[in-house]
N, C-alpha and C positions, 0 to 999 in steps of 0.2 A: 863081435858080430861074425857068425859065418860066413865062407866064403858065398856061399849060395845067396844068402842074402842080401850081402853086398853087392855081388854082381845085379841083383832082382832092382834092389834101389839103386844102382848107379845107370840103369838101364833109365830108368823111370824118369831121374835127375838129366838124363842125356835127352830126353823127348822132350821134355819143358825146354831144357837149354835149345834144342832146335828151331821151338816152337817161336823164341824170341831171337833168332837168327835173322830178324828182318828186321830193318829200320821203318817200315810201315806197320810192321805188327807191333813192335812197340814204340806207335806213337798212337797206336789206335788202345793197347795199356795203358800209356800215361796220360788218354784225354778221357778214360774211363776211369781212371782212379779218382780222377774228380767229381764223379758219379754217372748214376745210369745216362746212358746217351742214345738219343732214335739214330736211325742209318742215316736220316738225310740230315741230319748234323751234324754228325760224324763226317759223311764228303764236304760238308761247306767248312769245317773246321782244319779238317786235313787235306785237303787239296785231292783227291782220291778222285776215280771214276768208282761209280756205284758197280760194277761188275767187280775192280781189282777189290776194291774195301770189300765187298760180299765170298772171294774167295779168303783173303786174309781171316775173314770172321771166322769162316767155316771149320779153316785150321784151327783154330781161336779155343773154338765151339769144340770140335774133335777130339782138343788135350783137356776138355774141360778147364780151361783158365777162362772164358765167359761163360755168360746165360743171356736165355732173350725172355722178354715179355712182350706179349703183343695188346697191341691197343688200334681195337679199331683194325685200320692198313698197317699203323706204323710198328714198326718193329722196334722195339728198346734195348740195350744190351746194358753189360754192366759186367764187374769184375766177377769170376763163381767159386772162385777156390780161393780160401780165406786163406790156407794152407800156404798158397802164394804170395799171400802181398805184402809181410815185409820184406820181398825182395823186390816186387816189382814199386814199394814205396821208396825204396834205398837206388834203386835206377831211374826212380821218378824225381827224387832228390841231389842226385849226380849230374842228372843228364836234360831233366825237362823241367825244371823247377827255375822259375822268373829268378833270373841273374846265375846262374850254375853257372860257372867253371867252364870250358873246353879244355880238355884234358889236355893239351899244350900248356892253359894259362895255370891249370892247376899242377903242372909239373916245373911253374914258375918260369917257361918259356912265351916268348911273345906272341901273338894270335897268328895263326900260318898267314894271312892275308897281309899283314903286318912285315914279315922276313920278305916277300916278294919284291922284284926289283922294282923300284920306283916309288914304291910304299913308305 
């Protein structure tokens, strides 16, 4: 690969990786990987204020990692970039999948609440 090219896609590779620089953005990818979700399921699921969850989207929406469909009032979202998600399934499987690991317990060390005093 040329240099130009590489710098084109690592540019690319660094805006997705930004885009998931939030612990609320993906947790709003891992409750969409489980399919399309309206906004106000999304706040009752994630604990979210509908104003913070509607910026998050927007970024969401702007890298193209979702899409919406409207029905009626409600607004639906859903994962957009197919391109994406065996990566966002491999952090959905690490990180938010019923019994995953905490990367403490998967680095064979005891749960940090666990080491504290008294614990």
């Amino acid at each position: 690969m040329d240099p130009a090219t590489m710098e084109a896609r690592a540019a690319e590779a660094e805006a997705f990786l930004r885009s998931l620089a939030s612990r609320h953005r993906l947790m709003i990818l891992c409750t969409l990987l489980e399919g399309e979700t309206s906004v106000g399921e999304l706040v009752r699921r994630l604990g979210l204020t509908q104003s913070n969850l509607s910026r998050h989207l927007a970024n969401l929406r702007e890298e193209g990692l979702v899409a919406t469909r409207r029905e009626g009032v409600v607004i639906h979202y859903r994962i957009a970039s197919e391109r994406v998600r065996p990566i966002l399934v491999e952090l959905y499987r690490l990180f938010c999948a019923p019994g995953a690991a905490s990367s403490r317990e998967a680095d064979g060390m005891p749960p940090e609440d666990a080491t504290a005093p008294g614990a």
